[in-house]
C-alpha positions in Angstrom: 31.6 123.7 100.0 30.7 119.9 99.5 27.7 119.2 96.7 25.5 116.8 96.0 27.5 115.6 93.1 30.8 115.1 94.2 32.0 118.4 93.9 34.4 120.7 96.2 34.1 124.5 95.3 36.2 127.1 97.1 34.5 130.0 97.7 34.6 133.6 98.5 31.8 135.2 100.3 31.1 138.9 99.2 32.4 141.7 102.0 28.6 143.3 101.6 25.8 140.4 101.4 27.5 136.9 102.8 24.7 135.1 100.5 26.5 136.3 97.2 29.7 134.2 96.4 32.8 134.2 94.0 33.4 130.6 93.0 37.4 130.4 93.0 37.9 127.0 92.1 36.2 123.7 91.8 37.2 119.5 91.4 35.7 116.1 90.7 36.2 114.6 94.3 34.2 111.9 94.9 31.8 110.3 93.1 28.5 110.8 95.2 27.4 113.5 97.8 29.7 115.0 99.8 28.8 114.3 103.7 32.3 115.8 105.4 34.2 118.3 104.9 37.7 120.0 106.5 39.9 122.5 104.8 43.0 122.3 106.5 45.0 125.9 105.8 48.5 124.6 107.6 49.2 121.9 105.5 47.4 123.0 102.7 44.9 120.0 102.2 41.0 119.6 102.2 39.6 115.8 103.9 36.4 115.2 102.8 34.4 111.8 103.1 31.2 111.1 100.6 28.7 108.5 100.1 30.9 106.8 97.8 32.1 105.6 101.2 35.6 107.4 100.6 38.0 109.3 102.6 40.1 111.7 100.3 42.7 114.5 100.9 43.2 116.5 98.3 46.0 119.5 98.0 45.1 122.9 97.3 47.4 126.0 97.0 46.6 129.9 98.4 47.4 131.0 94.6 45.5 128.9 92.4 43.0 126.8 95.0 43.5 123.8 93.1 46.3 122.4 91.8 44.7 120.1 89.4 43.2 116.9 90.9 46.1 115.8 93.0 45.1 113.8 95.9 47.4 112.9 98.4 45.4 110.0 99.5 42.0 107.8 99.0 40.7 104.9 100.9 37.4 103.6 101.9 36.8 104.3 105.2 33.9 103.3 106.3 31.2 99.6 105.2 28.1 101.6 105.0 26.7 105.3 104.3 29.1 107.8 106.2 26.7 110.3 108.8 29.6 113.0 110.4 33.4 113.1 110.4 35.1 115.7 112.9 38.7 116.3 112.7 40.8 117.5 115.9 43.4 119.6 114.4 45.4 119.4 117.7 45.7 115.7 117.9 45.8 115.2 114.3 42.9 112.4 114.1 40.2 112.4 111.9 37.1 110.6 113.0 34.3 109.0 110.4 30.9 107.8 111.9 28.4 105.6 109.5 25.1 104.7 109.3 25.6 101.3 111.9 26.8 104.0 114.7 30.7 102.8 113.8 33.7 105.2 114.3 36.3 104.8 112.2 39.4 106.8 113.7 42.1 108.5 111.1 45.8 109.4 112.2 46.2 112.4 109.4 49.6 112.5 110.1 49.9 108.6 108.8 47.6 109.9 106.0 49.6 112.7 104.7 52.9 111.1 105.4 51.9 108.0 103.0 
C-alpha cells in the first residue's frame, strides 16, 4: 500500500475480516504521495512512481519484506504530476502517464539490469 506521505507498507489482510491488517513492513520511498504502485513477486522488486515525480524500484525479500532501503534504481520520470503507471509483466515495460496526457514508456529489464 502507497500513502500519502511517501510511504510503502506491506501488508497482510486478516483470513476473517479483509478490512483488519497486519503491517509487515514499511520504508521511506519517495518523498510525496504515492500515485503508482507494482509489487513484482518474480524478481522480488516493488516500482512505484510519486508526485515527487520519481520512478523507484525498491528490493524486498519474502523473509524480512524489506531489506533496508535498497533501491535498485531512481530516476525522474516524468516533467509534471504523474496520473497512472501500468506495468505489463509479459513484455517487461512499465508505462507512466502525467498530468499533460504524456507517456513515458520504461523497459524494466534496462531498469533492473542497471
Amino acid at each position: 500500500v502507497g500513502n500519502d506521505s511517501g510511504h510503502i507498507q506491506f501488508i497482510k489482510p486478516s483470513s476473517e475480516n479483509f478490512l483488519k491488517f497486519e503491517v509487515l513492513g514499511e520504508v521511506k520511498a519517495h518523498s510525496d504521495r504515492i500515485e503508482g504502485l507494482f509489487i513484482d513477486e518474480e524478481k522480488k522488486v516493488t516500482y512505484s512512481i510519486s508526485n515527487d515525480r520519481k520512478f523507484k524500484v525498491c528490493s524486498i525479500d519474502k523473509k524480512s519484506i524489506v531489506i533496508g532501503t535498497v533501491f535498485q534504481s531512481e530516476f525522474e520520470v516524468v516533467q509534471k504530476k504523474p496520473t497512472g503507471m501500468f506495468v505489463d509483466l509479459k513484455l517487461r515495460i512499465c508505462y507512466v502517464s502525467d498530468s499533460e496526457g504524456n507517456i513515458r514508456v520504461i523497459d524494466l529489464n534496462k531498469v533492473l539490469a542497471g
